[in-house]
LOVEXPA-986551 format. One line per 8 residues: number of its first residue (from 0); their letters; for each residue x, z, y of N, C-alpha, C, O. Coordinates in pm, whole numbers. Example, Ala and Ser with C-alpha at 12.3 -4.5 7.8 and 13.67 -1.06 7.14 Angstrom:
BEGIN
0> AS> 1319 780 -569 1230 780 -450 1320 780 -330 1424 846 -332 | 1285 708 -225 1367 714 -106 1290 787 3 1341 804 114
END
This chain:
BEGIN
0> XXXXXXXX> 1057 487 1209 1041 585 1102 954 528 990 839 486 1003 | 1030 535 874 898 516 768 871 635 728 966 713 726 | 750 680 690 704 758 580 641 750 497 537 686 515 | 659 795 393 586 777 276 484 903 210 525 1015 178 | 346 855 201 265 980 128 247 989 35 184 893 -9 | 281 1102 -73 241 1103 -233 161 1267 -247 137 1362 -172 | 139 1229 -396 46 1367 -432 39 1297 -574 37 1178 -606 | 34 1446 -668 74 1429 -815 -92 1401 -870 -118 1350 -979
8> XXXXXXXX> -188 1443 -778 -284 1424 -846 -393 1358 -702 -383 1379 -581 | -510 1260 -793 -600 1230 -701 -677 1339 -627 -658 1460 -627 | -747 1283 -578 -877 1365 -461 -767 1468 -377 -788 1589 -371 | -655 1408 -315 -629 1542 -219 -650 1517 -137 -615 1602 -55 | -718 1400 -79 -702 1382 67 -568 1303 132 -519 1285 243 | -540 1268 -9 -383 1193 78 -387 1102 161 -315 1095 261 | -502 996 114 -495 858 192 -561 897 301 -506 864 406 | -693 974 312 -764 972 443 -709 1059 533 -739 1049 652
16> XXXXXXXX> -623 1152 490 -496 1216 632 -411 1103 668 -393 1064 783 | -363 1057 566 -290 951 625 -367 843 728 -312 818 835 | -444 805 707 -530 688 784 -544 804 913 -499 767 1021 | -593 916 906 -658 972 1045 -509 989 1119 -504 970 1241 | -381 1027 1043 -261 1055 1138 -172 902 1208 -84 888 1294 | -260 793 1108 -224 687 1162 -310 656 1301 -255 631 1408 | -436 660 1284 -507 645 1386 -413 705 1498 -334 640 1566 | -438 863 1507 -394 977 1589 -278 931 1631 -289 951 1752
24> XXXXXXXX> -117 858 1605 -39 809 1652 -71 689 1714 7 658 1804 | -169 608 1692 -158 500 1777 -218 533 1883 -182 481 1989 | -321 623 1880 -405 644 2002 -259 704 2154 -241 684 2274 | -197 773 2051 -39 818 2177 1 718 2196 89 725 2281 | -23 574 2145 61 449 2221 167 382 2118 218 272 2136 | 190 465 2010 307 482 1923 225 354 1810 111 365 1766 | 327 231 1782 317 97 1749 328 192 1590 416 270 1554 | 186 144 1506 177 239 1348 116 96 1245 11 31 1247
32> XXXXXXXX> 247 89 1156 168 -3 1048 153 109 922 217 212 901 | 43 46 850 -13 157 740 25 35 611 -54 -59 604 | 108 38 541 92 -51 400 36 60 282 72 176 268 | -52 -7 214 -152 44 79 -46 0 -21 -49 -116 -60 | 37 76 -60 105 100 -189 27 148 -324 73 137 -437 | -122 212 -285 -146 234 -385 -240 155 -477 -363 154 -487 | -127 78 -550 -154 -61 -596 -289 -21 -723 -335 -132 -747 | -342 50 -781 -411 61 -885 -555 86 -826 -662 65 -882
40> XXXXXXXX> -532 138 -690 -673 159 -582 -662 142 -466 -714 230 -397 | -592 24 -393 -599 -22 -264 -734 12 -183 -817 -76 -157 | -748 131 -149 -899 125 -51 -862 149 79 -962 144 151 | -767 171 138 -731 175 295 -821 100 381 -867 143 486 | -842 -8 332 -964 -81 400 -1101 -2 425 -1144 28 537 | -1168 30 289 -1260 120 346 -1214 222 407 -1296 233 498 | -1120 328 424 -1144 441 554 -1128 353 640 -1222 374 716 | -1054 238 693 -1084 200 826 -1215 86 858 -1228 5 950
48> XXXXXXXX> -1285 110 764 -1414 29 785 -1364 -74 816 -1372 -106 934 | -1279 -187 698 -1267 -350 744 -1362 -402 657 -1348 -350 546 | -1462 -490 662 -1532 -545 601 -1489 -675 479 -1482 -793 511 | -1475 -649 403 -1392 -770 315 -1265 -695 273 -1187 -756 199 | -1238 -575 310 -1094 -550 289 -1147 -384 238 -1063 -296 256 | -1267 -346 185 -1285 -230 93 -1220 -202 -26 -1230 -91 -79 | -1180 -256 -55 -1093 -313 -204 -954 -363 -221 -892 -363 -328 | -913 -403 -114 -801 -485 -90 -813 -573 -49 -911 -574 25
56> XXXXXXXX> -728 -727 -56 -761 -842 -15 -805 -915 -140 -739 -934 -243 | -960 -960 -104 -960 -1055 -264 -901 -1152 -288 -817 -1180 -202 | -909 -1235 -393 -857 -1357 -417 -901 -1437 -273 -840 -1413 -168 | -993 -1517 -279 -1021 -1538 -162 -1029 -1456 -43 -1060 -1338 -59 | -1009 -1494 60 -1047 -1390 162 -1188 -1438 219 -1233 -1553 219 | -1234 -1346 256 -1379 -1342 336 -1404 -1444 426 -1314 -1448 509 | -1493 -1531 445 -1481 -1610 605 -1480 -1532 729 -1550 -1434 754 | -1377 -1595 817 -1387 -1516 942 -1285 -1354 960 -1259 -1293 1063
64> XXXXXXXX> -1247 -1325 825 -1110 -1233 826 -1012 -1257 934 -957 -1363 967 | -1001 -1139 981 -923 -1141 1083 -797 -1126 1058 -739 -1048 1134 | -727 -1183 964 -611 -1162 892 -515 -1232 899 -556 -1340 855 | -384 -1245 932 -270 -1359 905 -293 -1421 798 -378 -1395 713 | -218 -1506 801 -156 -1575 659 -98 -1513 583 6 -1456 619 | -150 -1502 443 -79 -1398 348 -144 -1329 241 -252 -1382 213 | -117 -1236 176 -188 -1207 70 -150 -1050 44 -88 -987 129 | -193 -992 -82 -171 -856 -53 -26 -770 -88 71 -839 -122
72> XXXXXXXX> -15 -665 -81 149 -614 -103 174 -623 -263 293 -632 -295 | 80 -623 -367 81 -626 -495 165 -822 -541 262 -863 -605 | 49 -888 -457 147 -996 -462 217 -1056 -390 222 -1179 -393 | 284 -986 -314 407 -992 -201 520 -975 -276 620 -1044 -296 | 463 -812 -332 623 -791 -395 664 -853 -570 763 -842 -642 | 537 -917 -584 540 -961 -749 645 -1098 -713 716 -1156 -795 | 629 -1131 -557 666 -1277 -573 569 -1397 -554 604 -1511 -527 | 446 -1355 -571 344 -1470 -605 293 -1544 -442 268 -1661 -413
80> XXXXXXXX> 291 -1422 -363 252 -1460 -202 404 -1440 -112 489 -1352 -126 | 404 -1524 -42 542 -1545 106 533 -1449 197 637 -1401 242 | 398 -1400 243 387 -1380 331 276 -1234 302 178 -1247 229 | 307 -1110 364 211 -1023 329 75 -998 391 98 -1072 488 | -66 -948 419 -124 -999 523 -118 -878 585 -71 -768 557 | -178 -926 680 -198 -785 842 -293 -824 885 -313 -941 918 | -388 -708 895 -484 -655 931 -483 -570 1069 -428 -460 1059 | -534 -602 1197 -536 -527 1332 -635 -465 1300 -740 -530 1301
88> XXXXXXXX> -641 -333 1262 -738 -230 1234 -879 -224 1413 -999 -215 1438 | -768 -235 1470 -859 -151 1610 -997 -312 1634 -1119 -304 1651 | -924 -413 1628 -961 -559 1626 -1064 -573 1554 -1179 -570 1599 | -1031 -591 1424 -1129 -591 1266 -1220 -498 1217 -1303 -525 1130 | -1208 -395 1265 -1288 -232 1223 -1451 -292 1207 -1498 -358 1300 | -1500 -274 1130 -1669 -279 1186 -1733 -174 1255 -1847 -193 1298 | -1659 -30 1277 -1683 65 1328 -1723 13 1491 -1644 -68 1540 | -1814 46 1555 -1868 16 1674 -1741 91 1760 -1655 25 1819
96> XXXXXXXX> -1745 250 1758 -1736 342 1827 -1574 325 1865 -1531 389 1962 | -1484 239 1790 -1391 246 1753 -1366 82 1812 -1269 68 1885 | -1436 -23 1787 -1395 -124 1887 -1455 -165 2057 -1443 -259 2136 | -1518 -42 2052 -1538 -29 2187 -1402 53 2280 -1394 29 2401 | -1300 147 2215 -1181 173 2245 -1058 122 2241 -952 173 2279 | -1080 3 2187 -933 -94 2108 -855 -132 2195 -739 -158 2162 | -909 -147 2366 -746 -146 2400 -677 -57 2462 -601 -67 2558 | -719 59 2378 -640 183 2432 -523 250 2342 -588 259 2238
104> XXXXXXXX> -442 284 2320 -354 303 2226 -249 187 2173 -253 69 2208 | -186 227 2111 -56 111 1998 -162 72 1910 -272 115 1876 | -87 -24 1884 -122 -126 1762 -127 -28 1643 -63 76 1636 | -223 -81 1541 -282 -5 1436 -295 -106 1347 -410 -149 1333 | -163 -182 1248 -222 -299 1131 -223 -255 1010 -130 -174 1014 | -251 -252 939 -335 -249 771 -263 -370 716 -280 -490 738 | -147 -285 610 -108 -382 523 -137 -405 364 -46 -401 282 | -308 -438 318 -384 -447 230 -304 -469 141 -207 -541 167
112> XXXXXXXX> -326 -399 -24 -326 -414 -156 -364 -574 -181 -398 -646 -87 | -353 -629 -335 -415 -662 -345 -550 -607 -418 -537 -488 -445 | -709 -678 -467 -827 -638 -484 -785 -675 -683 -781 -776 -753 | -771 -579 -697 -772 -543 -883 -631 -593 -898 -598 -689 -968 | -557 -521 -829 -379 -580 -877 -343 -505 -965 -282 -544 -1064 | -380 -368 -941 -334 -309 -1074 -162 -269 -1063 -83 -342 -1003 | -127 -153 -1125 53 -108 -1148 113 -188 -1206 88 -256 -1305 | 236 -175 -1112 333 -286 -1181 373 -288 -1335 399 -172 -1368
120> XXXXXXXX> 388 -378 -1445 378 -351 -1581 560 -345 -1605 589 -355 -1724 | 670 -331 -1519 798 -340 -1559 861 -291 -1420 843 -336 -1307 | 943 -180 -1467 1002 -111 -1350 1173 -170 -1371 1229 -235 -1459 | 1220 -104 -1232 1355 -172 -1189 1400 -283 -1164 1518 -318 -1160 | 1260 -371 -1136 1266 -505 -1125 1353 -536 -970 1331 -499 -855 | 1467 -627 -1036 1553 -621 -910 1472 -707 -835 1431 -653 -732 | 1434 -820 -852 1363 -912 -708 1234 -808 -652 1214 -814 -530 | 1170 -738 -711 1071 -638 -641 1143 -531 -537 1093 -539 -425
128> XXXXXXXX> 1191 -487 -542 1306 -389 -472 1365 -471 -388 1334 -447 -271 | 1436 -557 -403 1474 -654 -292 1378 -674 -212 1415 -656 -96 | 1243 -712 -223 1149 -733 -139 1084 -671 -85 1037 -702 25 | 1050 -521 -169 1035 -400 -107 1165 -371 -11 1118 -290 69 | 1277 -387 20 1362 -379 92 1360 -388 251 1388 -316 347 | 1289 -568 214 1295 -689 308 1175 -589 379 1177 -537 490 | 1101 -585 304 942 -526 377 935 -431 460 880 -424 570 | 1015 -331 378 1064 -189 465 1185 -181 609 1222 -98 692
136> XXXXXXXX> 1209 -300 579 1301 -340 729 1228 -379 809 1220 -313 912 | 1156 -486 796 1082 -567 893 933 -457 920 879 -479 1028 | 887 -380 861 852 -284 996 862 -223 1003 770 -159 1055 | 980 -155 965 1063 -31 1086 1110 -102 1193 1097 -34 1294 | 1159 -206 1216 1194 -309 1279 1061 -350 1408 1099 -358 1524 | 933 -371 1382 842 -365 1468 791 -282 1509 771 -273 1630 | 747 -179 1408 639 -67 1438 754 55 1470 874 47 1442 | 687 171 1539 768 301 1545 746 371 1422 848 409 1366
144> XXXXXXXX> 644 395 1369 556 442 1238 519 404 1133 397 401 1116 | 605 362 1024 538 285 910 499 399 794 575 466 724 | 381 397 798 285 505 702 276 423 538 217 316 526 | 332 480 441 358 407 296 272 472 228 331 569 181 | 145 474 192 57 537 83 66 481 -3 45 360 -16 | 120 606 -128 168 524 -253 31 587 -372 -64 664 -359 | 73 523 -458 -4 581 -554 2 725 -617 108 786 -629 | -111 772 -652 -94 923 -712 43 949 -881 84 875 -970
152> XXXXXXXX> 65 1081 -844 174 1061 -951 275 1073 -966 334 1147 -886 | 340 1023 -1055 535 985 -1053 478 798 -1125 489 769 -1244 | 426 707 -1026 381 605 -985 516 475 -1005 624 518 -966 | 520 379 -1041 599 276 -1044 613 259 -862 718 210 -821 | 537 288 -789 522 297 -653 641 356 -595 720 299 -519 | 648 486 -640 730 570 -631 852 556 -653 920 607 -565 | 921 496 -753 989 444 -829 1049 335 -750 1163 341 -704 | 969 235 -737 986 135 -643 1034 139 -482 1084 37 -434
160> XXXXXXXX> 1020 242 -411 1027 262 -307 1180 387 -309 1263 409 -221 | 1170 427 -399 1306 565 -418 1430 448 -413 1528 435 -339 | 1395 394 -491 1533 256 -547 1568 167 -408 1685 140 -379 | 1432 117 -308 1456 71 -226 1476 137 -84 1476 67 17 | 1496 292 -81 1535 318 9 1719 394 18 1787 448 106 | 1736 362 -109 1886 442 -119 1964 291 -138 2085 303 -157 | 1919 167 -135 1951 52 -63 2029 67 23 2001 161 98 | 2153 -10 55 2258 18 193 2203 -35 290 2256 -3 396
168> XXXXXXXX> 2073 -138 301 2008 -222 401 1925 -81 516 1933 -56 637 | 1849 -17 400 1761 127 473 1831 244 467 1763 346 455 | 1999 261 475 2011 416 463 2061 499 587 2117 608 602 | 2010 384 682 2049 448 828 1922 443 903 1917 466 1024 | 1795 408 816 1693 419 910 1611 578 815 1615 627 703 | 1532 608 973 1456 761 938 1353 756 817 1260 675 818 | 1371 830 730 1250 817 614 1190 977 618 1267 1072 628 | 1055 992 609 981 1132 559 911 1100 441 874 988 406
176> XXXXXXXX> 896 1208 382 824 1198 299 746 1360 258 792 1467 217 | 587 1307 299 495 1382 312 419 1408 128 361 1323 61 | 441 1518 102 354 1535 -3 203 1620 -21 204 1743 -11 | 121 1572 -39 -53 1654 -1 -73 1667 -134 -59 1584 -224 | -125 1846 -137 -180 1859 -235 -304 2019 -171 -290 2100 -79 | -395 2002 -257 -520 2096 -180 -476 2226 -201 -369 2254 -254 | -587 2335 -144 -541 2450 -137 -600 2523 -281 -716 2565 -285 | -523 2532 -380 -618 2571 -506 -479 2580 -647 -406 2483 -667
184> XXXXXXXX> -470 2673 -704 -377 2716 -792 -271 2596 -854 -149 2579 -858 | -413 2512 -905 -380 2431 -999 -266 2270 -936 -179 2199 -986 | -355 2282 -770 -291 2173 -695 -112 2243 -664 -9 2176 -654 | -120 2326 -658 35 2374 -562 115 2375 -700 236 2363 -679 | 87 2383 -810 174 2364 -929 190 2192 -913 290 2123 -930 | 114 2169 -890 120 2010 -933 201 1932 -872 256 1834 -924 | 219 1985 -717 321 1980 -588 420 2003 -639 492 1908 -670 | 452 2110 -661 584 2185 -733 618 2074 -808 716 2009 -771
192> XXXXXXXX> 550 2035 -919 595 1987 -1008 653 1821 -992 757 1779 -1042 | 520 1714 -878 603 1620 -831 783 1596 -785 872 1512 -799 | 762 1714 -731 872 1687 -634 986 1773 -734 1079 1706 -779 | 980 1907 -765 1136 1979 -828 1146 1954 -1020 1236 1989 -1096 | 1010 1880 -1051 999 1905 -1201 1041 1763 -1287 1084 1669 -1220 | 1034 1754 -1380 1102 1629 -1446 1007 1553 -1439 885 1570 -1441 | 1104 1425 -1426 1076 1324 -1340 1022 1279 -1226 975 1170 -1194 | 1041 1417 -1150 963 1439 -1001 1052 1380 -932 1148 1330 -990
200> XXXXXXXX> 1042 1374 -811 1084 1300 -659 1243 1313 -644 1324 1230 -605 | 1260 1443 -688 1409 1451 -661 1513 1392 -786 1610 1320 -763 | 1474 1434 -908 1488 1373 -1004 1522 1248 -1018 1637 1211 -1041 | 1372 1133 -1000 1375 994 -964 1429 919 -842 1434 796 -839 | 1470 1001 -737 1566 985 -608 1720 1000 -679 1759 890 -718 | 1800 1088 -701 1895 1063 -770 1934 977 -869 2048 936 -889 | 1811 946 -944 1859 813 -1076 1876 706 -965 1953 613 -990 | 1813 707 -845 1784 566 -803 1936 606 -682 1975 516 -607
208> XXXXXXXX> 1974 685 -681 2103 704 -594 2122 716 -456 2199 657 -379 | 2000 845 -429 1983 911 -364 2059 1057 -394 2059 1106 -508 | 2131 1128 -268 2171 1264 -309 2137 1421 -252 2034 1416 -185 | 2176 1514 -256 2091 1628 -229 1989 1624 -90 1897 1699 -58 | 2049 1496 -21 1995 1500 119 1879 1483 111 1825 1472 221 | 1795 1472 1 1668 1404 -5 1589 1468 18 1491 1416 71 | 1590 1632 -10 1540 1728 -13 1495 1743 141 1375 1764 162 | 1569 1735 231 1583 1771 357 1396 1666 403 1293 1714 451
216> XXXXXXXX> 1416 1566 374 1322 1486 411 1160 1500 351 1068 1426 383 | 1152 1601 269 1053 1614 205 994 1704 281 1071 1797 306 | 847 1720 348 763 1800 374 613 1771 274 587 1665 216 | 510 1925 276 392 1967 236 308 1925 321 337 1918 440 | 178 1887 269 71 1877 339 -70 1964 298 -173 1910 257 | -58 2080 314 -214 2142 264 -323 2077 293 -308 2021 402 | -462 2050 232 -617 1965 257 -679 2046 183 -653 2114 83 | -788 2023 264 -888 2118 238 -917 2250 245 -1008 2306 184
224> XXXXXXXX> -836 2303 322 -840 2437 321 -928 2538 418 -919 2528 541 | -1009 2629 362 -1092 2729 408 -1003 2810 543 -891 2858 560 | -1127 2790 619 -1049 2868 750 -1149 3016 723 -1261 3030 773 | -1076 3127 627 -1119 3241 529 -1103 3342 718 -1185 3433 712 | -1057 3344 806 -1134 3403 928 -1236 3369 1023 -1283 3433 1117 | -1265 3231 968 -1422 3185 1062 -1517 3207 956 -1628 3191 1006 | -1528 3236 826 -1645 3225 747 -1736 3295 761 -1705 3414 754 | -1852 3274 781 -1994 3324 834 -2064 3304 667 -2054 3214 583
232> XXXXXXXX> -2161 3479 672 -2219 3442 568 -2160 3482 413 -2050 3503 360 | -2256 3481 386 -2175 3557 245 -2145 3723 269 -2128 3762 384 | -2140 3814 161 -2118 3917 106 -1965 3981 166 -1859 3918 173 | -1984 4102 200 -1853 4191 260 -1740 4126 79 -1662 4031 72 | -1772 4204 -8 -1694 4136 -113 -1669 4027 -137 -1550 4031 -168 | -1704 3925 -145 -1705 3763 -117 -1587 3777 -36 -1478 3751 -87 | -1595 3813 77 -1522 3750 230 -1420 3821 218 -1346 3791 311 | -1337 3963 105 -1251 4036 106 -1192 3929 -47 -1075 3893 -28
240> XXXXXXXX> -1227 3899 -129 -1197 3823 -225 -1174 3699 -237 -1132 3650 -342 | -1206 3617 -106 -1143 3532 -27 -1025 3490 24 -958 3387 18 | -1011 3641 101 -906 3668 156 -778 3695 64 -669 3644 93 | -793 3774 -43 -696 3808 -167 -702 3682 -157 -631 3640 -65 | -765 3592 -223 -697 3463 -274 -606 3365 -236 -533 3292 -304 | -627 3379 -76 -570 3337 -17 -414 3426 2 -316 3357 28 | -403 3525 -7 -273 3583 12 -213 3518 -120 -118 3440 -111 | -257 3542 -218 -226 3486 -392 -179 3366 -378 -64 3330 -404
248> XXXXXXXX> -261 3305 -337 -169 3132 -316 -68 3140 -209 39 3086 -239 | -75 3194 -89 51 3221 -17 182 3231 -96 280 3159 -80 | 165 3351 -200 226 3433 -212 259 3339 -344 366 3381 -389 | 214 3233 -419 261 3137 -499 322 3009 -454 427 2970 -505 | 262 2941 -359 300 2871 -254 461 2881 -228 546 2792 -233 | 475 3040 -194 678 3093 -164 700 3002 -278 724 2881 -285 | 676 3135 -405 797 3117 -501 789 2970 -550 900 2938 -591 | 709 2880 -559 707 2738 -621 799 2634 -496 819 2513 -502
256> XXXXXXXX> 833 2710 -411 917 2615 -287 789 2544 -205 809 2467 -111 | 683 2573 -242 585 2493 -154 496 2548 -48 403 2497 14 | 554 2676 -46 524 2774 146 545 2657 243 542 2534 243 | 572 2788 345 563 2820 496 646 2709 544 614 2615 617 | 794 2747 471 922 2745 517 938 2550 479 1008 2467 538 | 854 2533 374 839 2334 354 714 2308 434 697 2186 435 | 633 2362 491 510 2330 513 526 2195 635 641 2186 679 | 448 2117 677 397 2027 772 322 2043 837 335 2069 957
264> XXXXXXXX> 204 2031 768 52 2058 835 -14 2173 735 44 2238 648 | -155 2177 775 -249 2192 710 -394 2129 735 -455 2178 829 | -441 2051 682 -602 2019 695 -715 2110 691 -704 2183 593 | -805 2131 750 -874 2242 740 -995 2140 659 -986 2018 654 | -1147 2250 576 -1240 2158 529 -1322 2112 637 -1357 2176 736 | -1349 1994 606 -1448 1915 705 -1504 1776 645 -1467 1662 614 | -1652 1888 650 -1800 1767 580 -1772 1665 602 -1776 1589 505 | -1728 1605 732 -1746 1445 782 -1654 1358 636 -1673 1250 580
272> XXXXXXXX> -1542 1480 613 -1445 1448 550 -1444 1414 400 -1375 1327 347 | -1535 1497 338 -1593 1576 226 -1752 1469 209 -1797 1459 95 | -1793 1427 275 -1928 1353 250 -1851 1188 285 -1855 1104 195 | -1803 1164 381 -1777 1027 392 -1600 993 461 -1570 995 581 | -1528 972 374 -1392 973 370 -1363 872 502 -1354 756 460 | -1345 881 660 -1335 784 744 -1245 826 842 -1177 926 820 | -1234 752 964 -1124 829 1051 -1257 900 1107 -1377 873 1098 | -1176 1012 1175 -1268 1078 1298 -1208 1027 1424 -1090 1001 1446
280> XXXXXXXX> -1318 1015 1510 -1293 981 1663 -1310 1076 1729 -1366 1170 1673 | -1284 1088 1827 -1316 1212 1976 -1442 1185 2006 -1492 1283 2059 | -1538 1069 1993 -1669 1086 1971 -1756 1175 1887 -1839 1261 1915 | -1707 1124 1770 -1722 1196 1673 -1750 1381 1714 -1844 1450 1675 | -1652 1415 1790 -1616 1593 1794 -1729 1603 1878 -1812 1693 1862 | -1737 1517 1966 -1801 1499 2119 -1940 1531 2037 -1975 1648 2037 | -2025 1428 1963 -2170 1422 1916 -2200 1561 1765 -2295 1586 1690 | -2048 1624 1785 -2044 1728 1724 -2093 1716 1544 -2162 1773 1460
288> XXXXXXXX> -2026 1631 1557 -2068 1580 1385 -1962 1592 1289 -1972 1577 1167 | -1829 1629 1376 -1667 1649 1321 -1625 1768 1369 -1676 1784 1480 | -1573 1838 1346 -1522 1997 1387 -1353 1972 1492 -1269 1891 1453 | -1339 2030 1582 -1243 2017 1652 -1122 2051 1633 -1020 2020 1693 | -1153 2159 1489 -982 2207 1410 -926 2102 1387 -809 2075 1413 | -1030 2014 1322 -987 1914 1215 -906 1775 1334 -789 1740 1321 | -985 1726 1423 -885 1669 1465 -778 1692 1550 -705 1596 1578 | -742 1877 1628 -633 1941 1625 -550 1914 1513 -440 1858 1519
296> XXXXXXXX> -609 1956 1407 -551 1935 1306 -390 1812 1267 -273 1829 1230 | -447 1733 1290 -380 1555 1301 -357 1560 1369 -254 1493 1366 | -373 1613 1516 -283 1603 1647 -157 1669 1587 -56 1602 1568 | -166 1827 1552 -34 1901 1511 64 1789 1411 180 1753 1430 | -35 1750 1295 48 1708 1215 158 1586 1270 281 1587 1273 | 58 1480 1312 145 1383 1426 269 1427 1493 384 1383 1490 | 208 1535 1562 312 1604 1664 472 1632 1579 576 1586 1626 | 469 1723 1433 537 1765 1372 620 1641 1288 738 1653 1256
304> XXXXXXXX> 547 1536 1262 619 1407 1165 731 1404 1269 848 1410 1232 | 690 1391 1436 766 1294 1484 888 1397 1561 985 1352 1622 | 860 1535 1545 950 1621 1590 1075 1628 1486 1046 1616 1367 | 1215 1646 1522 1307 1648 1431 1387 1754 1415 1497 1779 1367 | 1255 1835 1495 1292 1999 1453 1254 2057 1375 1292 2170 1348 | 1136 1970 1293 1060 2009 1175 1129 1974 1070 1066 2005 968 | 1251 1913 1042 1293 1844 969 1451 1894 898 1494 2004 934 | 1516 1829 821 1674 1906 810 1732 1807 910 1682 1714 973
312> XX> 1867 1863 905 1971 1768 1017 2007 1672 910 2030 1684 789 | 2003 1532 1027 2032 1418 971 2203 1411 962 2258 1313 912
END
């Protein structure tokens, strides 16, 4: 399965759900590569705490990188590098807590940006797409899970990856595509608007010759959202005006197509999340420093990517 994560606007939480649902699948055993598409801010490295790889891969690499031969996906697909690099997250982590568990679960590799690559400056580039092609075969081909974090937007990323999956090479392998946007007026328009509005997802899937089926493959990801029946504190009015709000966005959520009925997950808020963007561990819940919705949370969502009852018929 590949999937791919987008969101029309920054800060939703896209990349660090993604990194925690990557974690969360490998820990089930399930073989998960993560490639950093989002070529203008490759930080995948920092949520998984690789040291040298906060940024992407630099020009040089770090001494002692635990990395193949290769360079980053920015210059993989420009042409400039042969070979892309990989990163064994569970291996490389500087996280203690996290390589004291490493040989438990599937493989977990990090397929780094490059460090200041920057958006591609010319779209429809046929040798880029070809290679985005090649790339997108070879690990669906290894991994069960290939997690695509693209850039925020309607992204050359985007663009790049629409063109290379309506390719005759990928149109028999499983694609999702997860869209996160927070729980807040302005974000669920913005959702809306990626995906049904001009030059949104469906839009730029059809130029690239994709057809109604595309729709089927698209799921929501809510982040950040107030769990408005545990809130402690605060004013009887507060906690009833809460609650309205929350019906209000429900009840906008329908009509914009971005409810119940598209939904995936939902992220609930969580400080760990909100103060320092990282995976959570079951330690973590354990030393009670992470809330237990939250990594329920990524269990459900996991659970639901890989169910194909959540999904349209193929």
């Amino acid at each position: 399965m590949i999937m791919f994560a987008t969101s029309d606007k920054g800060g939703t939480g896209r990349s660090v759900t993604s990194c925690n649902l990557g974690y969360r699948l490998s820990s089930r055993g399930r073989r998960v590569a993560y490639l950093d598409f989002d070529f203008g801010s490759p930080t995948a490295g920092a949520l998984f705490e690789l040291g040298g790889y906060e940024r992407g891969v630099a020009p040089v690499r770090p001494q002692g990188a635990e990395a193949e031969h290769g360079q980053g996906l920015h210059s993989y697909l420009l042409g400039t590098a042969g070979t892309p690099a990989r990163v064994n997250v569970r291996d490389a982590t500087d996280r203690e807590d996290m390589r004291r568990i490493r040989g438990r679960g599937g493989q977990l590799v990090l397929f780094p940006g490059d460090q200041g690559g920057g958006e591609f400056d010319r779209k429809k580039d046929a040798d880029v797409i070809s290679r985005c092609v090649r790339l997108l075969r070879e690990v669906d081909e290894q991994f069960d899970v290939s997690i695509v974090d693209l850039s925020a937007g309607r992204s050359l990323a985007m663009d790049i990856v629409l063109s290379a999956t309506a390719d005759k090479a990928l149109k028999d392998r499983t694609v999702r595509w997860l869209v996160f946007h927070r729980w807040t007026r302005q974000h669920i328009y913005a959702a809306n608007s990626l995906v049904y509005g001009p030059h949104g997802l469906l839009e730029c899937g059809r130029q690239a010759g994709h057809g109604k089926e595309l729709l089927k493959d698209v799921r929501f990801v809510r982040t950040v959202v107030p769990q408005v029946d545990r809130l402690r504190g605060g004013s009887a009015p507060q906690a009833a005006w809460l609650h309205q709000q929350d019906r209000i966005l429900n009840e906008l959520a329908g009509e914009l197509r971005v409810g119940a009925s598209a939904l995936l997950g939902t992220i609930p808020v969580e400080p760990m999340l909100q103060w320092r963007e990282q995976l959570i561990l079951d330690v973590d819940v354990q030393r009670e420093i992470a809330n237990r919705e939250t990594v329920e949370a990524f269990d459900l969502l996991a659970e639901a990517l890989l169910d194909a009852r959540m999904w349209g018929p193929d």
